[in-house]
C-alpha positions as CSV (number, residue, x, y, z in Angstrom):
1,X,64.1,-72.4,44.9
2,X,65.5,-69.7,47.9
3,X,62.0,-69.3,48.7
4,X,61.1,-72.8,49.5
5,X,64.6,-73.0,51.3
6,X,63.9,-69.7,53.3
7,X,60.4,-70.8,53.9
8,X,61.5,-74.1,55.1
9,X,63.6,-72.9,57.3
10,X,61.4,-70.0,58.8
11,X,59.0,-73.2,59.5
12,X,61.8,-75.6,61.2
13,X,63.3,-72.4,63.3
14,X,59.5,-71.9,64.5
15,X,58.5,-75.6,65.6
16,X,61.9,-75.8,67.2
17,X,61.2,-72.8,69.3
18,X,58.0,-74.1,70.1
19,X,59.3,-77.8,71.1
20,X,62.0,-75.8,73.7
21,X,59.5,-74.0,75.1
22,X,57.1,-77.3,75.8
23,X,60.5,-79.0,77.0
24,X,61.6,-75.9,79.5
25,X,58.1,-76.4,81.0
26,X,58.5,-79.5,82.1
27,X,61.3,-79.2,83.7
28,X,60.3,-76.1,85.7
29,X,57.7,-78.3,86.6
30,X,60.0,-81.2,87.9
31,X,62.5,-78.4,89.3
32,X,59.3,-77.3,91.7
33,X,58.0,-80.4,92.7
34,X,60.8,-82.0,93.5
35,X,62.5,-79.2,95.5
36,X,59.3,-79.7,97.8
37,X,59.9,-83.8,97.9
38,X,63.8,-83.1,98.9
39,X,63.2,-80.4,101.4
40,X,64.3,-82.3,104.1
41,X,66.6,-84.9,102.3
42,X,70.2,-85.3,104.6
43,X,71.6,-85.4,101.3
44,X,69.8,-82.5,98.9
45,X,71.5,-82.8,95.7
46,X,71.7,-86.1,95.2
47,X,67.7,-86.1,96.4
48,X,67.2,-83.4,93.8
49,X,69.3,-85.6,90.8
50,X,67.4,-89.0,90.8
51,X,64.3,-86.9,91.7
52,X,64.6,-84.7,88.6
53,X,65.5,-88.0,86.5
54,X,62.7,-89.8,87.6
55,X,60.2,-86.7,86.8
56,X,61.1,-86.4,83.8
57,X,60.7,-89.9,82.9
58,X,57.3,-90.2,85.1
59,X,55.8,-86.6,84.5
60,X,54.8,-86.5,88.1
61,X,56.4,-86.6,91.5
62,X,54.7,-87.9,94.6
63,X,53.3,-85.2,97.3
64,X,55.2,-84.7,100.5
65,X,58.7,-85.4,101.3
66,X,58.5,-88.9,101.8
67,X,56.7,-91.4,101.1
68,X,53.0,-92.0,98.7
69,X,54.7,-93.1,96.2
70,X,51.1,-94.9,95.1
71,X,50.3,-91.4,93.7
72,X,53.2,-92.1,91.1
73,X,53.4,-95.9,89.7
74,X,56.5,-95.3,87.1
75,X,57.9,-93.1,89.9
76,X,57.5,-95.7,92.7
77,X,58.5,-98.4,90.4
78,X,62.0,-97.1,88.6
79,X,64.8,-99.3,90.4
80,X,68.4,-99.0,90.8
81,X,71.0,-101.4,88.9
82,X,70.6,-103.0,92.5
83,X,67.0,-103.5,92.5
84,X,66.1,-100.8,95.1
85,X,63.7,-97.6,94.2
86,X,65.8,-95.4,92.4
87,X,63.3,-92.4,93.0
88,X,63.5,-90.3,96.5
């Protein structure tokens, strides 16, 4: 019975690792791209917020600092609570 409960363990403790490591990707991704699309925001860290939310909803960030937003539907069409793009 310990055996089963260590194994099962050793497997949960191992998929877990794995799972962080897929999940810290991502965001290293979305920390990259979206430091290029706020480069020249007036306001960087709210820029960098809403653009990190939307990447990691989206999985991708438009190119550029502004605009082509066609590159990214689910990032071009996320809105606001006030129906205006929520992504930078």
């Amino acid at each position: 019975m310990k055996l089963v409960l260590v194994t099962f363990l050793l497997v949960s403790l191992v998929l877990s690792s794995t799972f962080f490591d897929v999940s810290m990707a991502s965001s290293s991704f979305c920390d990259s791209k979206c430091k290029v699309r706020c480069s020249k925001a007036g306001v960087k860290d709210r820029c960098l917020k809403y653009c990190g939310i939307c990447c990691e909803k989206c999985n991708c960030v438009p190119s550029g600092t502004y605009g082509n937003k066609d590159e990214c539907p689910c990032y071009r069409d996320m809105k606001n609570s006030k129906g205006k793009s929520k992504c930078p």
